[in-house]
C-alpha positions in Angstrom: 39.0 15.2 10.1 42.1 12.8 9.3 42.8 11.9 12.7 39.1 12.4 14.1 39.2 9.6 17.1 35.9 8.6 17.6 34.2 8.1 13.8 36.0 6.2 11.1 33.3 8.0 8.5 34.8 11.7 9.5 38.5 9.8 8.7 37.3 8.7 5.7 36.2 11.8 4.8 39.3 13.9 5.7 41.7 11.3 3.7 39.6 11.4 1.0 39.5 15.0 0.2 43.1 15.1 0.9 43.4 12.7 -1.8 41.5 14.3 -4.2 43.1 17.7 -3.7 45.9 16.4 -4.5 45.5 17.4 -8.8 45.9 20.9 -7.7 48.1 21.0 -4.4 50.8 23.4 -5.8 52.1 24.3 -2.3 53.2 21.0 -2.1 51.1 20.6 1.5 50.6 16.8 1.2 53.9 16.3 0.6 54.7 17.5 4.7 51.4 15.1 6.0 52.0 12.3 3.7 53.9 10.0 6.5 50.3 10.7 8.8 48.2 10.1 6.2 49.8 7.1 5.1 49.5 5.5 8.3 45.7 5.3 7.8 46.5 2.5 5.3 46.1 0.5 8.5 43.6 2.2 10.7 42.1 0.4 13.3 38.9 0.3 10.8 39.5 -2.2 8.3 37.1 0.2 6.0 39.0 2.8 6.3 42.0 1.6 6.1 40.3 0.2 2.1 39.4 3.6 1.4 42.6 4.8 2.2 44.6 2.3 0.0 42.1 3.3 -2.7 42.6 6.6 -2.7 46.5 6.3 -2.5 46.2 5.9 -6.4 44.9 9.2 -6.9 47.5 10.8 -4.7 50.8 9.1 -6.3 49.3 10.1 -10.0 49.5 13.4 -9.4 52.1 13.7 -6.9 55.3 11.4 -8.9 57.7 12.5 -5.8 56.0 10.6 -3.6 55.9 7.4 -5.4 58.4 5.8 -3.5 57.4 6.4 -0.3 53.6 5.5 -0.7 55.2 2.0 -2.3 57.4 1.4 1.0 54.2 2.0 2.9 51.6 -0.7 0.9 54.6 -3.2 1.3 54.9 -3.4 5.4 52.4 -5.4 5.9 50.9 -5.9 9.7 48.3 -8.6 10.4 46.2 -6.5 12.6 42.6 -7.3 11.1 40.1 -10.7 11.0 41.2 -13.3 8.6 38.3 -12.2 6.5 39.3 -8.9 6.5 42.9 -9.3 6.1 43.1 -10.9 2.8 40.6 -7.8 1.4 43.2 -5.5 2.7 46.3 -7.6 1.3 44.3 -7.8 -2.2 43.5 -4.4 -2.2 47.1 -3.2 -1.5 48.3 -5.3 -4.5 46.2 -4.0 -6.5 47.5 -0.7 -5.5 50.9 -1.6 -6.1 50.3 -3.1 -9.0 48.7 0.4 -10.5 50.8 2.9 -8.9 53.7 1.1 -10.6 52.7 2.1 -13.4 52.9 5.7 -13.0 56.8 5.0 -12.8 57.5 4.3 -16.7 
């Protein structure tokens, strides 16, 4: 569902349960797919790639290793969306940043 190519709903979907499995992922499984997920924080759907950046807070509360790396990937930054668009997505991964920092102290 992740990586489904032709509906940005079923991607949607697919990251979002990932996310919220994430409380009781004991086998560690998002830890190996975090990299793919993570490049959905800049899906070719602006939507999704909001959901996604959304739902990275759930994942780094529960999963502390992966701090780090979910930070390095909310601060590359690519222009790839409408002016309009863009500045959502740049407000929204601040706010991101801003929270999952948090879970650091």
């Amino acid at each position: 569902m992740m990586n489904n190519k032709t509906n940005s709903f079923i991607r949607i979907r697919g990251l979002r349960l990932i996310a919220y499995h994430a409380k009781w992922d004991n086998e560690n499984k998002i830890n190996s797919i975090i990299e793919q997920w993570l490049s959905h924080i800049e899906d070719e759907k602006p939507i999704t790639a909001r959901q996604c950046i959304q739902d990275v807070i759930v994942i780094a509360k529960y999963k502390p290793e992966l701090i780090n790396v979910i930070l390095d990937a909310l601060g590359h930054f690519d222009q790839i969306y409408d002016d309009s668009m863009q500045k959502l997505v740049y407000k929204d991964r601040q706010k991101a940043i801003k929270i999952i920092r948090q879970y650091t102290w």
